[in-house]
C-alpha positions in Angstrom: 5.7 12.7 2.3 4.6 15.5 4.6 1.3 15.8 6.4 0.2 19.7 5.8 -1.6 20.8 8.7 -3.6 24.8 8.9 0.0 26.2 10.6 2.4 25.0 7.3 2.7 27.1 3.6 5.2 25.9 1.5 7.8 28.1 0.5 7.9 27.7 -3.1 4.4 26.8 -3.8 3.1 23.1 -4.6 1.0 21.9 -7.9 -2.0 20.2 -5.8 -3.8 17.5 -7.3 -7.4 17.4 -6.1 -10.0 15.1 -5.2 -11.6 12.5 -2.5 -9.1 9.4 -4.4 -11.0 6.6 -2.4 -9.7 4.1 -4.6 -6.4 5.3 -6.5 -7.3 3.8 -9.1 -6.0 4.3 -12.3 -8.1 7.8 -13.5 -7.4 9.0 -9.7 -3.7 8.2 -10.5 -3.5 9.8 -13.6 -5.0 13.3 -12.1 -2.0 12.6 -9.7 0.9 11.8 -11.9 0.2 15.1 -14.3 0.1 17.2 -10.8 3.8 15.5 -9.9 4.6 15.9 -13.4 3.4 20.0 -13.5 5.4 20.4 -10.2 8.9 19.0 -11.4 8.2 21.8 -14.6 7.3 24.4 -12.8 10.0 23.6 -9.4 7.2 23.2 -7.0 6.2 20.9 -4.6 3.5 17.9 -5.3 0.9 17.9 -2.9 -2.7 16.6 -2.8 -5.8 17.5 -1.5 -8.1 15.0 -0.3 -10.7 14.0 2.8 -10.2 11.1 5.0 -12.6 8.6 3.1 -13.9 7.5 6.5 -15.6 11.0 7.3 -17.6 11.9 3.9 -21.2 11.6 4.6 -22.7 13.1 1.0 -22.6 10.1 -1.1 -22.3 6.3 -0.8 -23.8 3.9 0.9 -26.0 4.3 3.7 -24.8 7.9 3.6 -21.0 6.7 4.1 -18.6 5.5 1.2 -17.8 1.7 1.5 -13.8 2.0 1.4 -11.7 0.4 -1.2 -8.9 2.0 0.9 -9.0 2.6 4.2 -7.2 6.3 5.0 -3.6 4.1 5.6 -3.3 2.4 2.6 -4.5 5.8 0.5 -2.0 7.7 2.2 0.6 5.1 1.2 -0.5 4.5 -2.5 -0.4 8.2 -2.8 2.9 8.7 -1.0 4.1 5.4 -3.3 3.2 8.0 -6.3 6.3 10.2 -5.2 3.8 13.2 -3.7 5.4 15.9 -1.4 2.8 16.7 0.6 -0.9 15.7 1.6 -3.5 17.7 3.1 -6.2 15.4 4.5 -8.7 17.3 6.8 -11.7 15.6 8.0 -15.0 16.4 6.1 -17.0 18.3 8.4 -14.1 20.9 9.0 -14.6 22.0 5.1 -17.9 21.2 4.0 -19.8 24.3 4.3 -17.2 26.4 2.8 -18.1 28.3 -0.2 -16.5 27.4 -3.1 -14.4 30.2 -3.1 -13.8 30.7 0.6 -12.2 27.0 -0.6 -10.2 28.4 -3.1 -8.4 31.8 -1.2 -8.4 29.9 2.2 -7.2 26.2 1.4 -5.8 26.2 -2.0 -4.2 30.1 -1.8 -3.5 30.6 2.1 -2.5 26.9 2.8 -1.2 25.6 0.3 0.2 28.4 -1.7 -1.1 26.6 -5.1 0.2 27.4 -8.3 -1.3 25.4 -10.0 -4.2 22.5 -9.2 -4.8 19.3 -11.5 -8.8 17.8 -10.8 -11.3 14.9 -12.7 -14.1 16.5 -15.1 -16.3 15.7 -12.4 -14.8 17.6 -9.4 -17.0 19.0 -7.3 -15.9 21.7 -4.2 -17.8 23.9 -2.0 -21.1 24.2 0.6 -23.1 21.5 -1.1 -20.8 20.8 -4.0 -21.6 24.4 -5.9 -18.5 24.4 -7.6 -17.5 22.7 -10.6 -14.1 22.5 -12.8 -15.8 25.4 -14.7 -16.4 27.4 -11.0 -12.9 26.3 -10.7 -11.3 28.1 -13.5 -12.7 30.9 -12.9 -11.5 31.3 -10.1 -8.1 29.8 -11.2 -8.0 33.4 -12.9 -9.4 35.8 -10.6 -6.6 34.2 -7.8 -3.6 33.4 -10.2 -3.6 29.3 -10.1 -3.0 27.1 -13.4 -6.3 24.8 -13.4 -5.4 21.7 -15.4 -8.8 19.3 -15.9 -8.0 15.5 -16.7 -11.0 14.2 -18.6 -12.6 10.8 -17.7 -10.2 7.9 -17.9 -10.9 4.5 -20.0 -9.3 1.2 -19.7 -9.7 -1.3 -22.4 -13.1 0.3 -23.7 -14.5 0.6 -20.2 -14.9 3.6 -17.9 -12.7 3.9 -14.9 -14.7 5.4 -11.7 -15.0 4.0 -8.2 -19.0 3.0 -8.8 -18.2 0.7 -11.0 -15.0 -0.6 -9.0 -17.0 -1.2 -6.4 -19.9 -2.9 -8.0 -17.7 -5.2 -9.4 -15.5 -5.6 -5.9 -19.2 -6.5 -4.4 -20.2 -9.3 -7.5 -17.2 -11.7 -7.5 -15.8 -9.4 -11.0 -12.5 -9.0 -8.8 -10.0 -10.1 -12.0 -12.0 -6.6 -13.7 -11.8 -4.5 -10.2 -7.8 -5.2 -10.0 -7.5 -3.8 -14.0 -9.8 -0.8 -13.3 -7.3 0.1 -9.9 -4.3 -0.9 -11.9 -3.7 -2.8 -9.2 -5.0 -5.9 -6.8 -7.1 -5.2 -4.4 -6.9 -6.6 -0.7 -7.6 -6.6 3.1 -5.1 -5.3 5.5 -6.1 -6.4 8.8 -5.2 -8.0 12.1 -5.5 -12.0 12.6 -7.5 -12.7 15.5 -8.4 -16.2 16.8 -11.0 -18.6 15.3 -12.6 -21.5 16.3 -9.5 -23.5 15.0 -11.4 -26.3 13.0 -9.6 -26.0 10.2 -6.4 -27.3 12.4 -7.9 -30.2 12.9 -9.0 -30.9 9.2 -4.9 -30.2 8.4 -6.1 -27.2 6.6 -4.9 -24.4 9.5 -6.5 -21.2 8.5 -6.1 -17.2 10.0 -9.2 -15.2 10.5 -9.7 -11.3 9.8 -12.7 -9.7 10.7 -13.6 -6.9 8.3 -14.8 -3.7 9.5 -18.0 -1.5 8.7 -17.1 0.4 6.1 -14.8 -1.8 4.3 -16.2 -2.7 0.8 -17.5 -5.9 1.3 -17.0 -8.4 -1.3 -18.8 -10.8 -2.8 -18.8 -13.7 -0.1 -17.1 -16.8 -1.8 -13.7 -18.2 -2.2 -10.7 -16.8 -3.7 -7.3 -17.4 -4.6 -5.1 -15.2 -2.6 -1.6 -13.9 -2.5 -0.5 -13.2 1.3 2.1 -11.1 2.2 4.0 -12.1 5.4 7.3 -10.0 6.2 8.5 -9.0 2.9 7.7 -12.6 1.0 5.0 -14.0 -0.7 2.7 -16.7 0.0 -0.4 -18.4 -1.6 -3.6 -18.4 -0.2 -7.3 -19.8 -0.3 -9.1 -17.1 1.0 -13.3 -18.1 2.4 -15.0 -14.3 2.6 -18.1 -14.9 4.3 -20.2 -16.0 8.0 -19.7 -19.7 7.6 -23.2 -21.3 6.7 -22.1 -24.6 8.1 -21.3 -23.7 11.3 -24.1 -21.7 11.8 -22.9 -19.0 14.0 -23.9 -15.9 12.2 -20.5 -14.1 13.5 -19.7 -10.8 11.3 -18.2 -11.2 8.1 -14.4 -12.8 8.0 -11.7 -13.9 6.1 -10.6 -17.2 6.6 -7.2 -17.9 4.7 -5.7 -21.0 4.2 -1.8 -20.2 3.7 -0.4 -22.8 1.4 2.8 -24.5 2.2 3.0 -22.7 5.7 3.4 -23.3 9.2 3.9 -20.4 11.9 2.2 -18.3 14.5 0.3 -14.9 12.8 -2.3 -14.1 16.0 -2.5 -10.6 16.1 -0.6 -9.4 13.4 -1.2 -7.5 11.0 -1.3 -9.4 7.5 -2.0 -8.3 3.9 -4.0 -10.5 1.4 -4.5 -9.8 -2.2 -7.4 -11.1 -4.1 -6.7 -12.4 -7.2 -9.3 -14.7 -8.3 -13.2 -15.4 -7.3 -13.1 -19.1 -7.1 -17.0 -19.3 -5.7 -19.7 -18.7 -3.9 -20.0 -19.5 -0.6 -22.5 -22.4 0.5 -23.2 -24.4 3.2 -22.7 -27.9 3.7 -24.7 -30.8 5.4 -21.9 -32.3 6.8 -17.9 -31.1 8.1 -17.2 -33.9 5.4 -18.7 -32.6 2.6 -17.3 -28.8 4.1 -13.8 -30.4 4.3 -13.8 -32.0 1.3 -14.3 -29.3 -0.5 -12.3 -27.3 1.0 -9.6 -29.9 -0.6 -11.3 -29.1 -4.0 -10.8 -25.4 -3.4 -6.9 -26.2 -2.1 -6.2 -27.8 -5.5 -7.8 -25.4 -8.0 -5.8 -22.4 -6.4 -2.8 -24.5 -6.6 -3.6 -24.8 -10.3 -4.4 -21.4 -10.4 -0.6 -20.1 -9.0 0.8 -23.4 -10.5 2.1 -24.2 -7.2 3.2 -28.1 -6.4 2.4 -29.4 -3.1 5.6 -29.9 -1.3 
């Protein structure tokens, strides 16, 4: 997939799907599928058009979106959905364009659009003036197809990234992996712990999330881990730790099931699959250990995985 930058205009033309995508979730992928789709008809390239997630400041939380995807793993869901191009500017460098400034300059002189492909509730422009109805009229005046997909629903329920999020935040994670259409995870480096858990036989990596990064609900999950192309099983703590009483930032703490190996400071995938729950703290590392045991065995019932 090629990165579009201002000094590239494809020759013959792309079919750009638009939108901020923060999730690529199932109605983001569907806006992006019919814009692939459009382009093989038509023999033009698939592009999108999208912000880096980390840089929009007029919605979310605290002013700033809490990330389902960080800009990496957007860029590779969205290359994964066999796109030609992406153009991914930052937000300030487009947000007090006029709508249509937005359409001759970017979607015309850039990215020599065809035709575009957005949600119902795309908005564009200084302020978010324009709508899909701002857009097609446009569409006409500059001679670009403007396909609107309407609001997509999985199994009776909306799809958006509010909700997503909401439930990524309340333990719901079995409902957030539907609603993405697919499982949602951290992708971070493994940095060192306090190494307890080596001692209780129950070794564990530690991953500091970042500000920014959804947070979820803190608890215990089953996890899948990905380690150099295979699959192992996990039992993921997402939390600060009430026992120990350290108040560090939030981390996650993963015991890897049936492993043994050196991961400090690499980079390591995990993939929540099932809230387990809450965390607590304990009065004692015996209590904290034993149920750490507890935890070990439902997740092993969970994967139907034998102790070897």
């Amino acid at each position: 997939m090629i990165e579009i930058d201002k000094g590239f205009k494809p020759e013959k033309g792309t079919v750009c799907a638009l939108g901020l995508f923060d999730g690529v979730h199932r109605g983001h992928r569907l806006v992006i599928n019919t814009a692939v789709s459009l382009a093989k008809e038509l023999g033009a390239k698939s592009a999108v058009f999208t912000f880096r997630t980390d840089t929009v400041t007029s919605k979310g939380h605290d002013g700033r979106i809490e990330m389902i995807l960080n800009d990496e793993e957007k860029r590779r869901h969205i290359e994964d959905l066999g796109v030609d191009m992406l153009y991914s500017p930052n937000f300030d460098e487009l947000k007090d364009m006029k709508a249509e400034d937005f359409v001759k300059e970017i979607l015309v002189g850039l990215l020599g659009c065809r035709a575009v492909v957005c949600g119902s509730d795309f908005r564009f422009g200084r302020g978010a003036e324009g709508d899909c109805n701002t857009l097609e009229l446009y569409g006409r005046i500059y001679g670009i197809d403007v396909r609107v997909c309407d609001k997509l629903s999985y199994k009776g329920e909306e799809v958006s990234s509010t909700i997503i999020r909401q439930c990524i935040r309340t333990g719901m994670i079995e409902k957030a992996n539907e609603l993405l259409g697919y499982i949602f995870g951290l992708r971070l480096p493994v940095g060192h712990g306090r190494e307890l858990g080596r001692t209780w036989n129950f070794p564990t990596i530690n991953q500091q999330i970042p500000q920014g990064q959804i947070m979820p609900k803190f608890g215990v999950y089953a996890t899948r881990v990905l380690l150099d192309g295979s699959e192992k099983y996990g039992v993921t703590n997402i939390g600060v730790k009430p026992t120990l009483k350290i108040h560090d930032a939030p981390i996650a703490e993963t015991y890897i099931l049936d492993f043994e190996g050196d991961l400090y400071g690499k980079e390591i995938e995990i993939l929540l699959d099932k809230f387990i729950r809450p965390e607590k703290g304990f009065d004692s590392f015996d209590a904290l250990r034993a149920q750490i045991a507890k935890d070990t065995a439902k997740v092993r019932s969970f994967y139907g995985v034998d102790e070897e």
